[in-house]
C-alpha positions in Angstrom: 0.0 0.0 0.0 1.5 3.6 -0.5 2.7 6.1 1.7 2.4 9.4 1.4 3.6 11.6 3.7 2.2 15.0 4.9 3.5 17.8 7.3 0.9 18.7 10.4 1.0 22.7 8.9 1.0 21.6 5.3 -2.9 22.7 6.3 -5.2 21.2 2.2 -3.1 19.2 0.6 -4.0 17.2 -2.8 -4.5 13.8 -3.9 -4.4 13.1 -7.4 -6.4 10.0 -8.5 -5.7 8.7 -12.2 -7.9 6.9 -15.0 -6.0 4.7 -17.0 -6.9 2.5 -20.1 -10.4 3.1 -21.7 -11.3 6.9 -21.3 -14.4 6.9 -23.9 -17.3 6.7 -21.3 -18.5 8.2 -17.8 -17.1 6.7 -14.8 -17.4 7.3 -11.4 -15.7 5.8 -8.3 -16.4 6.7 -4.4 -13.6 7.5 -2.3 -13.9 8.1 1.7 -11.4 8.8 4.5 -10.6 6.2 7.4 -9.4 6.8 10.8 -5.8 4.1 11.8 -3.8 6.2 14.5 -5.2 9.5 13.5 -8.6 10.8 14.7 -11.0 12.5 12.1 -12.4 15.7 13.7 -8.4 15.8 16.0 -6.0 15.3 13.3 -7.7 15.8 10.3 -11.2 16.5 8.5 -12.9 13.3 7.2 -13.9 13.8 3.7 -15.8 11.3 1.1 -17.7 11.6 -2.0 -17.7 10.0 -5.9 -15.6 11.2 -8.3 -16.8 11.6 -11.7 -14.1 10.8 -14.7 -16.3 12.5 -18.4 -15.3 10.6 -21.2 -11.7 11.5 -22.1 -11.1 12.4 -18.6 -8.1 11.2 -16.7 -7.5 13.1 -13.7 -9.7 13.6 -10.8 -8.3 15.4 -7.4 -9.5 14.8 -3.7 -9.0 18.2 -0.9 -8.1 16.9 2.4 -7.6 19.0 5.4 -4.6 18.3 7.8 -5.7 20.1 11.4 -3.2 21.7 12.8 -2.9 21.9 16.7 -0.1 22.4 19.3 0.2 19.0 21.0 3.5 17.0 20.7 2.6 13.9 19.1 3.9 10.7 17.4 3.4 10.3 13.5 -0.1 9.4 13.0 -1.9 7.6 10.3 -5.4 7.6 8.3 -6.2 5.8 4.5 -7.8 7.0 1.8 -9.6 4.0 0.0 -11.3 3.8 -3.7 -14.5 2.2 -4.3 -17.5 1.2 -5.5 -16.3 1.5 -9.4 -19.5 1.9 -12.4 -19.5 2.4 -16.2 -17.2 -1.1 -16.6 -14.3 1.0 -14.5 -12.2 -1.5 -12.1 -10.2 -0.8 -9.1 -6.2 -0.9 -10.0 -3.9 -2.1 -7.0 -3.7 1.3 -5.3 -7.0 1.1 -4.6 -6.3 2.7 -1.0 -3.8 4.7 0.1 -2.2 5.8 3.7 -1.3 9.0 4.9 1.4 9.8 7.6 0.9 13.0 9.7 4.3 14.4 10.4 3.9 16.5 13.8 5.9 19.7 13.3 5.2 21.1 17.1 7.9 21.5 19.7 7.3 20.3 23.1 7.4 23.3 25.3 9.7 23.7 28.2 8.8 22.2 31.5 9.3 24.4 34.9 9.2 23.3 38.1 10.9 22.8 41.5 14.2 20.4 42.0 12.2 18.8 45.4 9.7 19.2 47.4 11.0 20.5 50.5 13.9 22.9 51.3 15.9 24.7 54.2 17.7 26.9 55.1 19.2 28.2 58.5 18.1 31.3 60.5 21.0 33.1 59.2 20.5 32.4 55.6 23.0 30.0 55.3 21.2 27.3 53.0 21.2 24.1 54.1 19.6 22.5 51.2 19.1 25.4 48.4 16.3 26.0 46.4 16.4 25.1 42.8 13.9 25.3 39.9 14.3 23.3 36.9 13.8 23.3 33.0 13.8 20.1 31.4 12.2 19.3 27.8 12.4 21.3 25.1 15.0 24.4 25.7 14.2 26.7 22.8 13.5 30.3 23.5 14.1 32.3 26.9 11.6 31.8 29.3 10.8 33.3 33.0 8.7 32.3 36.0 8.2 33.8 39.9 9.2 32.3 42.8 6.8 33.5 45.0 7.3 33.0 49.0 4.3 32.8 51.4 3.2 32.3 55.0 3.4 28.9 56.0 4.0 28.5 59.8 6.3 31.6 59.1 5.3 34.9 59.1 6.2 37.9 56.0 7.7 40.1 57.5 9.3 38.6 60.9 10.5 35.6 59.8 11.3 36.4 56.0 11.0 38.8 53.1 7.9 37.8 51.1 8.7 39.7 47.4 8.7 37.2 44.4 11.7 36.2 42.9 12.1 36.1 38.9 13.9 33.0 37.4 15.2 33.6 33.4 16.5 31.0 31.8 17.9 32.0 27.8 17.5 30.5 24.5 18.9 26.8 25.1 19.9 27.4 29.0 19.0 24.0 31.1 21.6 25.0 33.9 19.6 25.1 37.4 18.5 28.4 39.3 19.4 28.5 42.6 16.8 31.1 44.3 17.4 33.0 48.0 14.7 33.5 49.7 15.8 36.5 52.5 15.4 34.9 56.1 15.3 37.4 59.3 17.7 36.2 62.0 16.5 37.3 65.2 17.5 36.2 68.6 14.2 34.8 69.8 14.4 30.9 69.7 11.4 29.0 67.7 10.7 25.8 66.5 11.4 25.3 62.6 9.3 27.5 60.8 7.7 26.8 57.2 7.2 29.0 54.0 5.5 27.8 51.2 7.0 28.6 47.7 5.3 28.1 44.2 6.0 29.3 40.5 3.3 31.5 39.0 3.6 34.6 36.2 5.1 32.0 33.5 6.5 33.9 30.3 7.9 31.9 27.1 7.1 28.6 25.6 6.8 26.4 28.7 4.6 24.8 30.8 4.5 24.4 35.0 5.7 20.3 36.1 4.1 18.6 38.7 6.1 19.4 41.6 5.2 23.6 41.2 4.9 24.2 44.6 7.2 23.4 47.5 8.1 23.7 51.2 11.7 25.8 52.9 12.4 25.2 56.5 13.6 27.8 58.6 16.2 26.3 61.0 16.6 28.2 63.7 19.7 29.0 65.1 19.0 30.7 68.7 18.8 29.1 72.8 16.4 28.8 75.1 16.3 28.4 78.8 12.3 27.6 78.3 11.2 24.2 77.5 7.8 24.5 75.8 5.6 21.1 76.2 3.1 20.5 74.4 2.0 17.4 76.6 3.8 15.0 79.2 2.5 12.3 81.3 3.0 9.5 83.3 2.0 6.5 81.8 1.9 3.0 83.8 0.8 1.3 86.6 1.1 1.1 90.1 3.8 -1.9 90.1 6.9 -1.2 88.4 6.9 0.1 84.8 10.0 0.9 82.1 10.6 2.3 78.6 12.1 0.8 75.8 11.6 2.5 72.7 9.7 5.3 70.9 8.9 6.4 67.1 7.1 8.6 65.2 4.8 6.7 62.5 5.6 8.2 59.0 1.9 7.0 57.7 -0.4 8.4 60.5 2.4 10.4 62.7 1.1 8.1 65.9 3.7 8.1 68.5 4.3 4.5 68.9 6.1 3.2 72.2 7.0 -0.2 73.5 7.5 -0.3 77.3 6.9 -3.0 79.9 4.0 -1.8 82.4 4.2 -4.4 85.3 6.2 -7.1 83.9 4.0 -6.8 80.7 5.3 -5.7 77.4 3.4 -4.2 75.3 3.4 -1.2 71.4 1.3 1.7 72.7 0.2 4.3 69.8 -0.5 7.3 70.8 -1.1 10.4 69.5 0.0 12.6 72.6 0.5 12.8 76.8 -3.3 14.3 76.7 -5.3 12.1 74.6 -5.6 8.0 75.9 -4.1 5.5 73.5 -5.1 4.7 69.9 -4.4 1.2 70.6 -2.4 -1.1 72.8 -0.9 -4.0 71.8 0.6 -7.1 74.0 3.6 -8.6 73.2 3.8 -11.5 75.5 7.0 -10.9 77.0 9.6 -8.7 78.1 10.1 -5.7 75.2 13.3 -4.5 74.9 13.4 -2.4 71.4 11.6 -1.5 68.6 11.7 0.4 65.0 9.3 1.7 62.7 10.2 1.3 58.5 10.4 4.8 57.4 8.3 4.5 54.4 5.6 1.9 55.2 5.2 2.3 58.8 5.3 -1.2 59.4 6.8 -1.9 63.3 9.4 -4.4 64.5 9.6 -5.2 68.1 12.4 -7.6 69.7 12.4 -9.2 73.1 12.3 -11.9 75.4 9.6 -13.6 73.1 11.4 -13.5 69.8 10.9 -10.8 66.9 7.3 -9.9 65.7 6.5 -7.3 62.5 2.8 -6.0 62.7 1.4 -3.8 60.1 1.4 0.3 60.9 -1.5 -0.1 63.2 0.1 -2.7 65.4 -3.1 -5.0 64.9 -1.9 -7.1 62.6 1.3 -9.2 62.9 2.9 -9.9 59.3 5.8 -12.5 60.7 7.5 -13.5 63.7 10.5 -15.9 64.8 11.7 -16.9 68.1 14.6 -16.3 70.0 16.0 -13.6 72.6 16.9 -10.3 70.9 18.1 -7.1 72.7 18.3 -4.6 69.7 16.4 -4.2 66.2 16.6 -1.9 63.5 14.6 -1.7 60.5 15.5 -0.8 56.4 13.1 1.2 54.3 12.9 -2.2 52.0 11.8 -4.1 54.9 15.1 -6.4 55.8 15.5 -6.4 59.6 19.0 -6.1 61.6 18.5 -7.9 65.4 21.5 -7.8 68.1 21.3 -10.7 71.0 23.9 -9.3 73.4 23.8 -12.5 75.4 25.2 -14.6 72.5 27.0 -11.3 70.5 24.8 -12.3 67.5 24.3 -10.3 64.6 21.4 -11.3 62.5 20.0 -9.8 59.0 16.4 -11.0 58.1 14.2 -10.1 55.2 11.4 -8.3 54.7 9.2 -11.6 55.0 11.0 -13.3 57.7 13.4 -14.9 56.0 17.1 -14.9 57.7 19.4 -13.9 55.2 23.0 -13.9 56.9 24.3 -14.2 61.0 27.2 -13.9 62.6 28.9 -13.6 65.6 31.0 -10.6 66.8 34.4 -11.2 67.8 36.7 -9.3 70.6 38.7 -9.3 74.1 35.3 -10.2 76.0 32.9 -8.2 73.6 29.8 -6.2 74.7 27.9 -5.5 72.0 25.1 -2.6 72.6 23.2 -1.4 69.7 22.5 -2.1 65.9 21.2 0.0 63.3 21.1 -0.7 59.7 21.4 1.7 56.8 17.9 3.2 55.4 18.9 1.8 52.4 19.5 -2.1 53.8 22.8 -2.1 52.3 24.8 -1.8 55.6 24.4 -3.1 59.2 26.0 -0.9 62.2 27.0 -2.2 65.8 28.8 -0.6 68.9 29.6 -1.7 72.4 32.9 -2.1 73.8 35.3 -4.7 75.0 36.3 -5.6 78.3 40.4 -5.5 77.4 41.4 -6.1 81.0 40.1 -6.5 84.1 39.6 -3.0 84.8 40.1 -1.7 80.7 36.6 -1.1 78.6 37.5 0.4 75.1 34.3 1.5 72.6 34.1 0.1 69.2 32.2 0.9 65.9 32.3 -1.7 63.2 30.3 -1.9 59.6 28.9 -5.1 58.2 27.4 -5.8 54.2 24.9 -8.0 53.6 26.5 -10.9 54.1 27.5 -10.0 57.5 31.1 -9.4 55.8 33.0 -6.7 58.1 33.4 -3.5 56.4 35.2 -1.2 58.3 35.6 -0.4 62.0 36.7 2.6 64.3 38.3 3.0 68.0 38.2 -0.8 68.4 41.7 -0.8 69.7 43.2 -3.1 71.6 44.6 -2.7 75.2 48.5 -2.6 74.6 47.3 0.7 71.9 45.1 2.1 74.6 47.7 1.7 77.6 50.1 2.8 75.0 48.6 6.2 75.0 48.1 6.5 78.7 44.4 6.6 78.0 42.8 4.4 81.0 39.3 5.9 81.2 36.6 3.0 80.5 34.8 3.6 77.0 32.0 2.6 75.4 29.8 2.8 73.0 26.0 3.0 73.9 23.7 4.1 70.8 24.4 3.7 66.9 21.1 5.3 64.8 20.4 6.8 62.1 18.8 10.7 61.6 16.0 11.4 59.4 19.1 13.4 57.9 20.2 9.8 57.0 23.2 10.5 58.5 24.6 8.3 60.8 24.8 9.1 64.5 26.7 7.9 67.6 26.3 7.8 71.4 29.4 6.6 73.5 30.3 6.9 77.4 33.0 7.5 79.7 34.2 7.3 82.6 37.2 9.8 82.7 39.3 12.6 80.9 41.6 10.4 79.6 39.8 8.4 77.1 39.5 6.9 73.9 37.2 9.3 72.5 39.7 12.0 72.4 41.7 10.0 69.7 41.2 9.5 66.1 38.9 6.7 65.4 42.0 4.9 63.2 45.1 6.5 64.9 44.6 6.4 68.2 48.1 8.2 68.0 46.7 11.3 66.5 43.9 13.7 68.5 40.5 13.8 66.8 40.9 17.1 64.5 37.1 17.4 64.4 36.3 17.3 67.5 33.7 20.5 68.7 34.6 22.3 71.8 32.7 25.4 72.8 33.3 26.0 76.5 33.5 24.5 79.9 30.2 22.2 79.3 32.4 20.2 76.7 35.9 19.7 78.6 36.9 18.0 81.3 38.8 20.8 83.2 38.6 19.8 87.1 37.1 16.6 86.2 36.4 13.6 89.1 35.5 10.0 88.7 32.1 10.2 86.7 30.1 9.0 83.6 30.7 11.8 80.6 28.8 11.9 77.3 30.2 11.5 73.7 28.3 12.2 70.4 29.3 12.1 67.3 28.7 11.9 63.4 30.2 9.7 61.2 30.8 8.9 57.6 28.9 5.6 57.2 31.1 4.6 53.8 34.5 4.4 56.1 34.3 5.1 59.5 35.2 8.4 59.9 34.6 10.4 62.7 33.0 13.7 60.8 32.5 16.0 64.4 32.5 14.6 67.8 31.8 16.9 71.1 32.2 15.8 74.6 29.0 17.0 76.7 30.0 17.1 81.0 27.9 18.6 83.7 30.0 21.7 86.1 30.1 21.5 89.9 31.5 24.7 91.6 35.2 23.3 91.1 35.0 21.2 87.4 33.2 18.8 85.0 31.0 16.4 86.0 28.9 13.7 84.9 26.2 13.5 82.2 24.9 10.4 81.8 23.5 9.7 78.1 20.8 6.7 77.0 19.5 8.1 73.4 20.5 9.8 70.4 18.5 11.2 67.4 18.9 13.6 64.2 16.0 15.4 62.5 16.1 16.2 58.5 18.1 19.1 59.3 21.3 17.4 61.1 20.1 19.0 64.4 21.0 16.6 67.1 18.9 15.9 70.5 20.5 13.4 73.3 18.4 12.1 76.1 19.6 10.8 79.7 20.1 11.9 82.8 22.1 14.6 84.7 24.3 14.1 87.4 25.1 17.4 88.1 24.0 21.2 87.2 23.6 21.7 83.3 24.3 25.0 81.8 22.2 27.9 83.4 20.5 25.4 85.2 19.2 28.2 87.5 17.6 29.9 84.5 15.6 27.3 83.1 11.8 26.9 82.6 9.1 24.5 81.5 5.9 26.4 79.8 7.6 29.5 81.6 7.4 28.0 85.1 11.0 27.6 86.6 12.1 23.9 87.1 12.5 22.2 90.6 15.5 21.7 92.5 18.7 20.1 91.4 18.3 15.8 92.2 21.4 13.8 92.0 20.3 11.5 88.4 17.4 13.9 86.7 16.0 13.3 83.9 17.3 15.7 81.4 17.1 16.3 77.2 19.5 18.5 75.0 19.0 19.7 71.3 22.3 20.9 69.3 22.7 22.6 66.4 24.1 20.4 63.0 27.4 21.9 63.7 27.3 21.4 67.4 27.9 24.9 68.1 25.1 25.6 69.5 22.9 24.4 72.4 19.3 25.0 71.4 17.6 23.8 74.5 19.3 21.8 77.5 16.9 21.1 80.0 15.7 19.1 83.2 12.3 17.7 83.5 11.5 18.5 86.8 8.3 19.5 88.2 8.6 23.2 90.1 9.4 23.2 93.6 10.4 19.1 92.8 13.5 18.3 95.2 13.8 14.8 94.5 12.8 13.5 90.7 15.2 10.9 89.1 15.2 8.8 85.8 16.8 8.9 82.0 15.1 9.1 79.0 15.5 5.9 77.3 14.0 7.1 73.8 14.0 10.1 72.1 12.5 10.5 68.6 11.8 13.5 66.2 10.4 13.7 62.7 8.3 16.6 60.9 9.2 19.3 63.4 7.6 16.9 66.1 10.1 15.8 69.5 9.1 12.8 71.7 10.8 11.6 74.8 10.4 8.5 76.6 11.8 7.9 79.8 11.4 5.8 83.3 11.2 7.9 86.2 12.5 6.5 89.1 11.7 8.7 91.3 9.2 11.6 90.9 7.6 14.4 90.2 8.9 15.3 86.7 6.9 18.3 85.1 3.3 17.2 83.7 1.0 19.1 81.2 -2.8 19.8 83.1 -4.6 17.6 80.2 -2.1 14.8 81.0 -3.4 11.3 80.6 -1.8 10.7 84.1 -0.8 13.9 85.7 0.8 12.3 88.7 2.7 9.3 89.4 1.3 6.0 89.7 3.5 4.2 91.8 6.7 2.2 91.7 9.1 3.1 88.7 6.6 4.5 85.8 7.3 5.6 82.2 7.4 8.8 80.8 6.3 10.5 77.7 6.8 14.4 76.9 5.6 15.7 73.0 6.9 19.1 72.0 7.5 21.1 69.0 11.0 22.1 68.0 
């Protein structure tokens, strides 16, 4: 069959139909248009009639209009066909032919924002900038607005609100970075929204899907005020104890696991005011959990094995037996477990299937937490060993898939440790990773002279990047005492990227700060959980909902937010109750995500400060958990 092919602007074109042979009569021979790929009425006009050939005639000629629109389109196809022949005329082999629409239109540029979501610090110092994007078709210059509004933040306090015009020239594709101006004060808030989106388009080009987007204002100043939002007891009156606590990333339901008088059981929550979405028992001692980070489904390890439920805790997906101390959780569903008992490493799949195992080797090895890469491609575990009798040294050490050892830092053995004259007992406590995905570390010790100080793979050299600000982060005057380490580190090798001592101060030098959790939010700003042992910075200063905090207790319960740099201390506060002179406990778990901070502690001994619309306002008796919700 022939082709002929047509342009989508050549608008009437011609088609030339020919008599051959006999031409001494009248003939006549219908011809009509058919639809194949293109559309009478979208691509073209559907035409058909008879053509009449007098005698001695030979040429007869058919109009057909081509329609001409803007859409980008693939070559499209429609036939003519002959028929219906009278006055002895037959059909010849072209009795039909096809024609091939050639689209002649350019697809028009597409605008739109790199991501959804972008910050930047109080000071104007991005941290992750804004960029629009032109993809598709790059002929002609084209421009668009940036234009900032009030999203939690406020025009004219918190930033200046005057759109922002993006040009990009004849065959420019290179990103636009756009500065939205941010207004540093010294008042200290909890990150602060502004909601950008591209209007005012100019130029061949069309808006993409992701036209709107969200910057976070960081903020970059202290406060002596702790602002709850809710804080409770929660228990019973025997003896109860945290374990865990996360922030759902489905239904942002604070999920807990605790043991409330020997029972073990995933609470979801959705504050300290409000009584429990749903409470789930576990048949056993809890001693971790973890929540994936994109389906929300929960793992939680103890006593009776490992069990995966759904995001609503109701439904339990797979289990396995066993004794586990630690779990972590991969956004594809494998499943990291630590049984400190045994030293046992063990990397499960999504549906319960155990994938690798091993067990950790070392000079009497105490292993203390796992966490597993977002990703699932890696598989994190600290503790220390007990070198000597009287010796503990910290270690950090990076697994594949296959359980294969990666990397590892401090780890050193006693003979390097000795070597140094470092004899302070080290260890590492918490491993985790920040909704940053950057990987964060919690360590302890017991003296000045420790491990810590040392580069993680030259225990010869000091640790260049270690952050010190002032007397709340060396051990000037320092006695016998339990002292906080926290760092960052590069989870491809091992480095130590910043580390920072954190010590309490008695009236003569450091003291002890006792640490039990470790978290990031999506901005690298760190908060630590545990308990003080002595008086915090401007502990006389500090407030909860503006009330002043009770008395110094020997062991309070205390939480501290850092900036990413570690520069700066945005809150560092005790949880006791005003006019308090006797509250103890640590906070066990300390979880934040969306702007949203949750604590979860055991208070040993109370009163720690409670909201008026708490669940449980006072204590309950014995040893009862905690939980405080705040924005930050």
């Amino acid at each position: 069959m022939e082709e002929i092919e047509v342009v989508e602007s050549d608008g009437n074109i011609i088609i030339t139909v020919e008599r051959t042979g006999d031409t001494s009569s009248t003939v006549t021979v219908d011809y009509a248009t058919v639809d194949d790929t293109a559309i009478a009425g979208e691509d073209y006009i559907a035409s058909s009639g008879t053509l009449i050939f007098s005698a001695g005639e030979t040429i007869q000629n058919i109009d057909i209009q081509i329609i001409d629109d803007n859409e980008v389109e693939d070559t499209e196809q429609f036939r003519i066909v002959l028929s219906n022949p009278t006055g002895g005329l037959t059909l010849g082999d072209r009795d039909s032919i096809i024609l091939s629409i050639i689209d002649d239109d350019v697809e028009p540029s597409v605008i739109e924002f790199s991501d959804a979501i972008f910050s930047v610090n109080e000071d104007g110092t991005p941290i992750s900038e804004i960029t629009v994007i032109r993809s598709g078709e790059s002929l002609g210059e084209i421009s668009v607005d940036v234009i900032p509004t009030d999203g939690t933040a406020t025009a004219g306090e918190d930033y200046i609100n005057s759109p922002i015009t993006v040009t990009f020239g004849d065959g420019d594709t290179t990103p636009k970075t756009v500065t939205i101006p941010i207004i540093d004060d010294d008042i200290f808030e909890p990150t602060e929204t502004v909601i950008l989106s591209l209007s005012n388009l100019t130029g061949s080009a069309t808006l993409g899907s992701q036209e709107s987007a969200t910057l976070f204002i960081v903020d970059n100043d202290s406060t002596n005020n702790l602002q709850l939002e809710s804080a409770t007891y929660l228990g019973t009156p025997g003896n109860d104890s945290a374990s865990a606590a996360v922030i759902s990333p489905v239904d942002s339901a604070i999920i807990i696991a605790g043991n409330f008088d020997g029972v073990g059981q995933i609470k979801r929550l959705e504050d300290g005011n409000t009584e429990p979405l749903s409470i789930t028992n576990l048949g056993g001692n809890v001693r971790h959990l973890d929540v994936d980070r994109d389906s929300g489904e929960i793992v939680a390890v103890g006593d009776f094995g490992i069990r995966v439920y759904d995001s609503t805790a109701a439904n339990i997906l797979w289990s396995d037996t066993g004794i586990f101390d630690r779990v972590s959780i991969a956004n594809n569903g494998n499943i990291a477990t630590l049984t400190n008992s045994s030293d046992t490493v063990t990397l499960w799949s999504a549906t319960g299937t155990q994938l690798a195992t091993t067990t950790l080797t070392g000079t009497d090895i105490r292993p203390a937490d796992i966490a597993i890469d977002p990703n699932g491609d890696r598989i994190f575990v600290t503790g220390f060993n007990q070198v000597t009798s009287n010796l503990q040294t910290p270690f950090l050490r990076a697994f594949d898939t296959g359980l294969n050892q990666l990397w590892n830092t401090w780890d050193y053995s006693a003979s390097e440790v000795t070597g140094q004259n470092l004899g302070a007992d080290t260890r590492g406590e918490r491993i985790t990773f920040g909704q940053d995905g950057g990987l964060y570390f919690l360590g302890k010790t017991d003296g000045g002279n420790n491990v810590f100080q040392r580069d993680g793979q030259d225990i010869t050299q000091n640790l260049s990047t270690m952050v010190n600000v002032d007397q709340f982060n060396n051990f000037s005057g320092a006695g016998s005492g339990s002292f906080t380490f926290h760092a960052k580190i590069d989870p491809n090798n091992g480095d130590i990227e910043r580390g920072q001592f954190i010590v309490t101060r008695t009236s003569t030098g450091a003291n002890s700060f006792n640490p039990n959790s470790i978290t990031a939010d999506e901005f690298g700003q760190v908060y630590i959980g545990g308990a003080s042992a002595f008086q915090l910075q401007n502990r006389a200063d500090k407030t909860i909902n503006g009330q002043p905090v009770g008395n110094y207790t020997l062991g309070e319960m205390a939480v501290l937010g850092l900036s990413p740099d570690y520069t700066i201390r945005r809150f560092w506060n005790p949880l006791t109750q005003p006019g308090d002179n006797g509250s103890r406990g640590t906070v066990n778990a300390f979880t934040v995500r969306n702007g949203q901070a949750v604590i979860f502690g055991t208070v040993t001994q109370p009163d720690v400060f409670t909201t008026s619309a708490a669940i449980n306002p006072n204590a309950l008796g014995g040893n009862d958990t905690y939980l405080a919700t705040w924005r930050v």
